[in-house]
C-alpha positions as MATLAB code, in Angstrom:
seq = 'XXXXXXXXXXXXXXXXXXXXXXXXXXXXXXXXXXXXXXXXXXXXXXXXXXXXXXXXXXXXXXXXXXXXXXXXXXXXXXXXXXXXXXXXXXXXXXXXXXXXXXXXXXXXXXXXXXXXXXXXXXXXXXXXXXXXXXXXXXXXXXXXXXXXXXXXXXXXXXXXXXXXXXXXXXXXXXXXXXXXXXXXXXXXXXXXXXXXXXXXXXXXXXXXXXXXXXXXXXXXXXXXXXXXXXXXXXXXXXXXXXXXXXXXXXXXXXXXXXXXXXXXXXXXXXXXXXXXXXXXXXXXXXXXXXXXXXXXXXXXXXXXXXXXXXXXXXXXXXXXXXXXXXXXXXXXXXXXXXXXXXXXXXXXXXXXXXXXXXXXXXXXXXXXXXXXXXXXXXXXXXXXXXXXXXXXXXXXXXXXXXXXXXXXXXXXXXXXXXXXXXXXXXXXXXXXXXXXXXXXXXXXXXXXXXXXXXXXXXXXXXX';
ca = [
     143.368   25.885  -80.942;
     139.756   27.163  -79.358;
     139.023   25.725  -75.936;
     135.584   24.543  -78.162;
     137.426   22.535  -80.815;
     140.239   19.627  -81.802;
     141.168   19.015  -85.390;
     139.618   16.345  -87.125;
     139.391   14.903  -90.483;
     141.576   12.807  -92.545;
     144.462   15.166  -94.122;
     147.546   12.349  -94.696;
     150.066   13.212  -97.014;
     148.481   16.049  -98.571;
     149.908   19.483  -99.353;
     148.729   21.886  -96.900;
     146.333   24.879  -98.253;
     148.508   28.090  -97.507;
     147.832   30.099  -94.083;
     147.228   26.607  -92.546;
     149.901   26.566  -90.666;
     151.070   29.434  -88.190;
     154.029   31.990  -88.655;
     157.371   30.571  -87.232;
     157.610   31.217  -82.963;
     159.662   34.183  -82.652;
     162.391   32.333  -80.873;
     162.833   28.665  -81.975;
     165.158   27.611  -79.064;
     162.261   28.351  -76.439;
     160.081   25.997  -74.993;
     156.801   26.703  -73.728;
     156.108   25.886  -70.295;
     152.352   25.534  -71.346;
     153.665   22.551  -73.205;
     156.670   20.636  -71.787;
     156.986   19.386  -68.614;
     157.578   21.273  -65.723;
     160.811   21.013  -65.232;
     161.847   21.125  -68.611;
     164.528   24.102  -69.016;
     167.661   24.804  -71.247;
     171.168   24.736  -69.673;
     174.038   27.079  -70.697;
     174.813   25.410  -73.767;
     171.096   25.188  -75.332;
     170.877   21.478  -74.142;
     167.185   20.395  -73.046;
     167.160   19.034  -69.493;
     164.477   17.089  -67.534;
     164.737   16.964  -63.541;
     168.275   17.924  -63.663;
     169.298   15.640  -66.648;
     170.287   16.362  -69.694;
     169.049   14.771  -72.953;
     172.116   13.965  -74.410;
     173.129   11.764  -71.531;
     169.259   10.551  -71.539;
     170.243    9.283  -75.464;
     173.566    7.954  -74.156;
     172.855    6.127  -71.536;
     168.724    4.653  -72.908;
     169.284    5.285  -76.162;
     166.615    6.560  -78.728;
     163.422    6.782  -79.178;
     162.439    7.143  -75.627;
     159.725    8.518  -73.490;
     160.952   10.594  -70.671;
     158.838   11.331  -68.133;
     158.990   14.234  -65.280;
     158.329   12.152  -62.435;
     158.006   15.578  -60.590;
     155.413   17.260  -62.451;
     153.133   13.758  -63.136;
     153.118   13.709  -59.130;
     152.359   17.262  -59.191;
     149.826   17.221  -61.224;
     148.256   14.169  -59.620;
     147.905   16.694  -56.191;
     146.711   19.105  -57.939;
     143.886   17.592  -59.046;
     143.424   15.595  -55.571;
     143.548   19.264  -54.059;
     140.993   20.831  -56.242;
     138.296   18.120  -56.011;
     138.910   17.763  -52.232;
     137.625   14.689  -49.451;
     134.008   15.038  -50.738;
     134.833   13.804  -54.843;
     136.710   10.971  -55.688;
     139.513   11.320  -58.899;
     140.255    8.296  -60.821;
     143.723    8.219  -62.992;
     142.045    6.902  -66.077;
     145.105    4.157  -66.629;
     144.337    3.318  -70.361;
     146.262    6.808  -70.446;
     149.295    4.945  -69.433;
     149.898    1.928  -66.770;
     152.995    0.948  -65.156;
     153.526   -0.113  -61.921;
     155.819    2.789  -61.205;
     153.067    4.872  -62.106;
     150.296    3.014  -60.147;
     152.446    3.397  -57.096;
     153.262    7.388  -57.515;
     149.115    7.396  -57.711;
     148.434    5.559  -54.871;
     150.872    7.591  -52.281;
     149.695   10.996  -53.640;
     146.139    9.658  -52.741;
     144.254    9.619  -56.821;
     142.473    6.288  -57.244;
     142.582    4.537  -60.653;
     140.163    3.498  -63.247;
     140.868    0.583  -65.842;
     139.461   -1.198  -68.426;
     140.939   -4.657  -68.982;
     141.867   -7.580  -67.128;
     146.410   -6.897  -67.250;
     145.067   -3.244  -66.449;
     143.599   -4.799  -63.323;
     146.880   -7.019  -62.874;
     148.888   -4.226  -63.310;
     147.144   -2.257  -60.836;
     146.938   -5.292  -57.776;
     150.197   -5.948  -58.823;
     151.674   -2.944  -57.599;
     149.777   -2.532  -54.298;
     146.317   -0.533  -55.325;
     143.720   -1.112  -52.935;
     141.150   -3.250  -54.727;
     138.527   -0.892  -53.284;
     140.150    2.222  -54.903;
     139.739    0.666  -58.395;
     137.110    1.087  -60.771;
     136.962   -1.072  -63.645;
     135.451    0.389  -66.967;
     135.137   -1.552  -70.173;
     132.041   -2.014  -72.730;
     132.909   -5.709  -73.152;
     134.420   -7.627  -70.169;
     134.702  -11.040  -70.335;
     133.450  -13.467  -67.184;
     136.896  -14.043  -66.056;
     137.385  -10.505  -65.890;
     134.433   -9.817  -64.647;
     135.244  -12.792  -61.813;
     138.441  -11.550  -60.852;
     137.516   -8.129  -60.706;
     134.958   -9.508  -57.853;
     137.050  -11.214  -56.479;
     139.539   -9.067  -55.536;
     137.050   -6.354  -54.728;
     136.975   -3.123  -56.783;
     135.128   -0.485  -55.626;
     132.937   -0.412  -58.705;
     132.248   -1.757  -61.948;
     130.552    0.086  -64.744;
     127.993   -1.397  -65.926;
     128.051   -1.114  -70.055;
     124.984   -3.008  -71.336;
     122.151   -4.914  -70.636;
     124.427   -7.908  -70.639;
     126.415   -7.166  -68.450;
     123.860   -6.318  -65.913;
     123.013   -9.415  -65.669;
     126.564  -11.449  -66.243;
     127.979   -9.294  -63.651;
     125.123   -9.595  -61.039;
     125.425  -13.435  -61.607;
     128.935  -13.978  -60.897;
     128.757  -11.777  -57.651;
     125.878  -13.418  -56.671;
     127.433  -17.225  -57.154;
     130.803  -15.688  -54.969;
     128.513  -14.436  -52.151;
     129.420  -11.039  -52.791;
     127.287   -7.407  -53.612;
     129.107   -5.746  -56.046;
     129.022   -2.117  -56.212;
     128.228   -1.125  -59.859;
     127.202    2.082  -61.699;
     125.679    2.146  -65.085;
     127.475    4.083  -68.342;
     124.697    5.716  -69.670;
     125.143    7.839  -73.194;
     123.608   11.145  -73.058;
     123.475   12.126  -76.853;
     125.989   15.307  -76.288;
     127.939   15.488  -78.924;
     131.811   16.363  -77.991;
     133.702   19.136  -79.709;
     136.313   16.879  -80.616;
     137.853   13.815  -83.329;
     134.540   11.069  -84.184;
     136.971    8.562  -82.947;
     136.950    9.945  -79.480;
     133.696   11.108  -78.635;
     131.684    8.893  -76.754;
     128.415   10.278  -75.502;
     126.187   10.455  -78.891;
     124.171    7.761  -79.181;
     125.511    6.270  -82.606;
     128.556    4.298  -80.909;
     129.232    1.143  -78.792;
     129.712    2.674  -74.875;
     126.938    2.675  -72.883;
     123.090    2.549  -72.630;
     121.272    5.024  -74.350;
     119.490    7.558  -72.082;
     117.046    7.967  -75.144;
     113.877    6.414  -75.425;
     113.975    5.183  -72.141;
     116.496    2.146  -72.242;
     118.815    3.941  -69.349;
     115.445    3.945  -67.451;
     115.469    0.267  -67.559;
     118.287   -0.369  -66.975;
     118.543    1.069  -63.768;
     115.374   -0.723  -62.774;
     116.553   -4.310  -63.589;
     120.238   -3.185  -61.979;
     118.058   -2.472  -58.796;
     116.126   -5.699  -58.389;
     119.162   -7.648  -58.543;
     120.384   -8.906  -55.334;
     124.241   -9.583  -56.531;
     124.676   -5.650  -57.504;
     124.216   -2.290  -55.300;
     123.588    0.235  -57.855;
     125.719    3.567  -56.684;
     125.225    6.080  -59.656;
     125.164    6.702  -63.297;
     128.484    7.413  -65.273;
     128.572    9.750  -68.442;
     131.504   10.266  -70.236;
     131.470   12.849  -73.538;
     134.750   12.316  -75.649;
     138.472   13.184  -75.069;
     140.431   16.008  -75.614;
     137.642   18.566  -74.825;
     138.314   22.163  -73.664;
     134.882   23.573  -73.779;
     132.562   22.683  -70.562;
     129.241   23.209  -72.232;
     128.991   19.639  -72.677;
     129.600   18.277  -69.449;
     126.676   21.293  -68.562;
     124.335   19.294  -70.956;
     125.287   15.645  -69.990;
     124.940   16.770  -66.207;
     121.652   18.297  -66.782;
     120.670   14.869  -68.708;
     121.760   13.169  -65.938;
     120.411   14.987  -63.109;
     116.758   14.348  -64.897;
     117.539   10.471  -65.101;
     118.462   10.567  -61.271;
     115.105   12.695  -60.322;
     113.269    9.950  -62.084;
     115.117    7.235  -60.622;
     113.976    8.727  -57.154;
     110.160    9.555  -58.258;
     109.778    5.795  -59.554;
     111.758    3.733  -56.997;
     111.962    6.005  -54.242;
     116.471    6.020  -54.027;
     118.449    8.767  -54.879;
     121.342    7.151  -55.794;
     124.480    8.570  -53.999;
     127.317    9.232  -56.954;
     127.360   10.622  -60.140;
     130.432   10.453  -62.302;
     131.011   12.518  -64.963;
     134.002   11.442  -66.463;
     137.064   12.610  -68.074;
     138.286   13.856  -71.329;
     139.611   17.223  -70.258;
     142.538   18.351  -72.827;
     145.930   19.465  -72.685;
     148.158   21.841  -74.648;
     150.260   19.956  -77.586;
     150.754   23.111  -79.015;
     150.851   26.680  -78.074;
     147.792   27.846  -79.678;
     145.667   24.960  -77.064;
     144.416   26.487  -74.015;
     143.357   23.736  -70.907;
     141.918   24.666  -68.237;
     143.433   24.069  -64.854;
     141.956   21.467  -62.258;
     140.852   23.855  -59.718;
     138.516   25.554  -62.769;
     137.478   22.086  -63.640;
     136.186   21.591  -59.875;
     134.598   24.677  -59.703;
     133.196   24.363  -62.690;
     131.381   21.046  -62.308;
     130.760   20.850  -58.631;
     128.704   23.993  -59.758;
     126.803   22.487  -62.434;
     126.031   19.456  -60.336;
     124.971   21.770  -57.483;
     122.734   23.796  -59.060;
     121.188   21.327  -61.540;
     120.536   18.850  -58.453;
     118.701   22.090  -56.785;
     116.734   22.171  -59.296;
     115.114   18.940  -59.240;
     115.480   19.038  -54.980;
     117.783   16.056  -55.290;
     120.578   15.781  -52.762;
     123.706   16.909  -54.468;
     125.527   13.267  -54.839;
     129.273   12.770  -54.376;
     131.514   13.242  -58.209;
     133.486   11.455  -59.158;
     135.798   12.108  -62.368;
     137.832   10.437  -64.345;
     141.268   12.442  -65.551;
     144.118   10.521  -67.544;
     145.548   12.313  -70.398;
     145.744   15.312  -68.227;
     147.606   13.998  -65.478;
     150.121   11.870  -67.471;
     150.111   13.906  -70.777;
     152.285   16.655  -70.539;
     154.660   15.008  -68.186;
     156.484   13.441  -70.880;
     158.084   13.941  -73.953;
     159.593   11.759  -76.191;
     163.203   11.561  -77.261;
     164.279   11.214  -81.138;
     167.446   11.244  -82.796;
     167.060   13.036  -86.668;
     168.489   10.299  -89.179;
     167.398   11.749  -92.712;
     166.853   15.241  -93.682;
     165.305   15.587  -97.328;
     164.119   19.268  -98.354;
     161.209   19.039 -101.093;
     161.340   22.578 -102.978;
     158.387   24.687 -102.522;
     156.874   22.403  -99.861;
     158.321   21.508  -96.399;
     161.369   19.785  -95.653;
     160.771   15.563  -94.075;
     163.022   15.322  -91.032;
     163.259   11.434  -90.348;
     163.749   10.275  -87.104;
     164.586    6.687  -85.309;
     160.793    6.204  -84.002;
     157.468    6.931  -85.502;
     153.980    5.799  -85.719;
     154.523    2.692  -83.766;
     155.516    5.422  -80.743;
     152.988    7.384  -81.553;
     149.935    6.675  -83.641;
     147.866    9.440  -82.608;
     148.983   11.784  -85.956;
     147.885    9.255  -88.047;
     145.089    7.805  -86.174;
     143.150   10.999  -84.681;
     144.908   13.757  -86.895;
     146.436   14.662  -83.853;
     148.930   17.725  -83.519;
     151.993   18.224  -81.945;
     154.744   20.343  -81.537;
     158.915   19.854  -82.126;
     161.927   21.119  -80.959;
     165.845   20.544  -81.196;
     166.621   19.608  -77.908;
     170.491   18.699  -77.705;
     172.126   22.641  -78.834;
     170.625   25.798  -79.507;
     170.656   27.185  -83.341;
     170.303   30.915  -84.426;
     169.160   29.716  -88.173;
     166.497   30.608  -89.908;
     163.100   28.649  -89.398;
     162.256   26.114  -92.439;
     158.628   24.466  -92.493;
     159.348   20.416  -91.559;
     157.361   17.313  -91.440;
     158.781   14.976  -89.145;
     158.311   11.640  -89.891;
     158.908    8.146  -88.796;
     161.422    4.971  -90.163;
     158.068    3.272  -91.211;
     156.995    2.194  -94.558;
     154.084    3.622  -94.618;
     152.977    7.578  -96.168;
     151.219    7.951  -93.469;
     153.859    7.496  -90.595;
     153.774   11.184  -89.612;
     154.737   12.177  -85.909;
     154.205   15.606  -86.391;
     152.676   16.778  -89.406;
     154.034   20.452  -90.066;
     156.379   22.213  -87.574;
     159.539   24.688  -87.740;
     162.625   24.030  -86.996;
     165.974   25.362  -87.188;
     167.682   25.483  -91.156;
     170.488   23.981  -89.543;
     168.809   20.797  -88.293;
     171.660   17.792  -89.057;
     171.611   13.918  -88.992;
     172.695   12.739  -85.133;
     170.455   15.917  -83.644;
     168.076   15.527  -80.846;
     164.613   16.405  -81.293;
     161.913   16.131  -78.531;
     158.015   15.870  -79.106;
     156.503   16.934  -75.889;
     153.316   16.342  -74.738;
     153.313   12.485  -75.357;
     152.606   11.267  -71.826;
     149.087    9.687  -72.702;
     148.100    7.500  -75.293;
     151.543    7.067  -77.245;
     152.946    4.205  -75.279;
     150.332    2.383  -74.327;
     148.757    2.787  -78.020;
     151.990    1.686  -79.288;
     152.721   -1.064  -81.819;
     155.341   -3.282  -83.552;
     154.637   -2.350  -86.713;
     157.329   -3.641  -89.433;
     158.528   -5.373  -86.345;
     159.842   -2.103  -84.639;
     160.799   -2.568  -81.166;
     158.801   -0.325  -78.534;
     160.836    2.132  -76.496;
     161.412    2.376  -72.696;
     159.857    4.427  -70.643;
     162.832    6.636  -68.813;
     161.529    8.484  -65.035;
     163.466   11.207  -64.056;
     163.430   13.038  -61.143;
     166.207   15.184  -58.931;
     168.810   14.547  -60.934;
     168.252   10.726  -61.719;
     167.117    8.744  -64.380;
     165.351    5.244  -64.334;
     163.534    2.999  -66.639;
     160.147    2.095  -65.774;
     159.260    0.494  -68.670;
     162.300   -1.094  -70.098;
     163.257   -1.163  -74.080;
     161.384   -4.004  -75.896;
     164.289   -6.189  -77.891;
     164.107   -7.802  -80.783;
     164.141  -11.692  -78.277;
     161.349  -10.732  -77.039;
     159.755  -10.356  -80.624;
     160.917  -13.919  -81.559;
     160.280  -14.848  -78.003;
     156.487  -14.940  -78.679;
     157.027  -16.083  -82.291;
     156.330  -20.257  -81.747;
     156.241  -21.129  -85.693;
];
């Protein structure tokens, strides 16, 4: 996978044109640090360990499927990205990634703020000790008591979505004797090099005010005579899963021009500008991310120079990274149940889990990679499909991968890269219970998120 692209388009249970897949990895018992979690190795006997555990006593002792996450490398990666931005640019863990409280805490002490988008976000996050005035809440439809408690408790921003909401949240402030420090979404018709369903800055979808034919304009204007808000900046964000920076170039150049005429018609230069998230990870071998400190450079430089252009005052950034924080610090845990080899084709590995862990295959065409985690195997590669206990054609975790020849009911396979977007997308579809969510770290193992049971199904089942 290009830096410049993502696969997209609808390809369920088709047969694959030949050469679409790549040639079998030269070793199939190695795992590629650009992929798993840091801390991710092989002991002596071929068994996958995590922070000093091994997997099979992960399946023992939480059973399967589970996420594991690298509590080591999510904190590290949370630094890193506090380190390459530095005191003069704010980072905001973009928790629709994934929320726990476990999680919101590890953010807090290694100093990222957080960004969410829903009211039991926002619990979530107060719950487990965020400063109010570190959050910034995000959503293109927040109701009034959302909108009042966010208020209330003092976020550092909202982002102002529509022309609605300018008004509904400048009211409520306003009637709690408070000034609420906003900044407006605006969509700057850039259109992402990734899946339609996660690309968010051309004009034909529902976030944001269009920056064409003048509506972000207005916007700002009305959001500037109100007394209940204090307008900070604009907010762009271009899609998910992007590896190519000539977009955010674009959107910042879009933006840059909106803030120059901000200051030309109402004399502010408004102090922030916030460019987002969306920066990909590897989920395969053939993706190449870049790291944070090229991400900084990269668009403190655009900023910079397109803010000397039009002799603005370079404001402060802010962005918005989720998926690669949490993303590659986890990997989740299957055990294979089925094996059933179609001549001529691939062979469908069925495992305990599937697209109610992970609905990104089916949903986004998403791709992933596979490996047998609990032994080693010096077999010869054989094209699989591993697939889910659903019933549903679609329920496809990863859509074509090799494994070992060998592969046997009662293995361990791991799907890495599954930090973001798998268990907080998840589902109980055909009344599948959703897995825990298993920190390790230094040679212990906890659950964060316990095991969903099938009480707690009936528990909200009244009839």
């Amino acid at each position: 996978m290009s830096r410049s692209a993502h696969p997209a388009g609808p390809r369920y249970a088709d047969v694959l044109p030949e050469g679409h897949y790549s040639a079998p990895p030269a070793d199939l018992n190695a795992l590629d640090p650009k992929v798993w979690a840091q801390t991710v190795t092989r002991d002596e006997h071929g068994v996958a360990t995590v922070g000093g555990v091994d997997v099979k006593r992960l399946a023992e002792e939480f059973g399967t499927p589970a996420y594991v996450m690298d509590e080591a490398d999510f904190r590290a990666r949370a630094r890193a990205w506090r380190t390459a931005f530095g005191p003069d640019a704010d980072v905001f863990y973009a928790g629709k990634a994934f929320l726990s409280r476990a999680v919101v805490r590890w953010l807090h002490e290694e100093g990222l703020n957080l960004d969410v988008c829903s009211g039991g976000e926002l619990t979530t996050a107060l719950s487990a000790g965020m400063p109010a005035e570190r959050i910034a809440f995000h959503g293109n439809n927040k109701s009034a008591e959302e909108i009042e408690r966010a208020v209330t408790a003092g976020v550092g921003r909202i982002v102002l979505d529509s022309f609605q909401e300018i008004v509904r949240v400048a009211h409520i402030a306003q009637s709690l004797g408070k000034r609420q420090r906003v900044q407006i979404r605006i969509t700057v018709g850039v259109e992402a090099h990734t899946h339609e369903f996660i690309a968010t800055a051309h004009e034909d979808q529902k976030f944001g005010i269009p920056l064409a034919g003048g509506q972000a304009a207005e916007a700002v204007r009305r959001a500037l005579q109100l007394d209940g808000l204090e307008l900070i900046g604009i907010h762009s964000h271009i899609g998910s899963q992007i590896f190519d920076m000539s977009g955010f170039e674009v959107a910042a150049h879009r933006v840059v021009s909106l803030l120059r005429s901000v200051r030309d018609e109402h004399g502010v230069e408004l102090p922030e500008i916030d460019l987002g998230g969306g920066l990909g990870i590897a989920y395969t071998s053939d993706d190449d991310p870049r790291e944070p400190h090229e991400i900084a450079k990269a668009l403190t430089e655009i900023v910079t120079r397109e803010c000397e252009a039009a002799k603005l005052r370079t404001p402060r950034i802010s962005v918005e990274p989720g998926r690669a924080v949490v993303g590659p610090t986890a990997f989740t845990l299957y055990e294979v149940g089925t094996i059933k080899p179609l001549d001529g084709l691939r062979t469908y590995v069925s495992v305990d889990g599937g697209m109610s862990d992970n609905i990104r295959t089916a949903l986004y065409d998403a791709e992933y990679s596979v490996a047998l985690v609990s032994r080693s195997s010096d077999a010869e590669p054989m094209l699989a499909r591993v697939v889910g206990k659903h019933c549903e054609s679609g329920d496809i975790v990863v859509r074509d991968a090799f494994l070992p020849a060998d592969l046997a009911p009662g293995d361990l396979i791991a799907v890495p890269a599954t930090g973001a977007y798998c268990r907080s997308m998840a589902s109980n579809y055909n009344h599948v219970t959703r897995p825990p969510v298993v920190a390790v770290r230094d040679g212990e193992a906890r659950v964060i998120v316990r095991r969903e049971t099938e009480e707690d199904l009936l528990r909200l089942d009244v009839g």
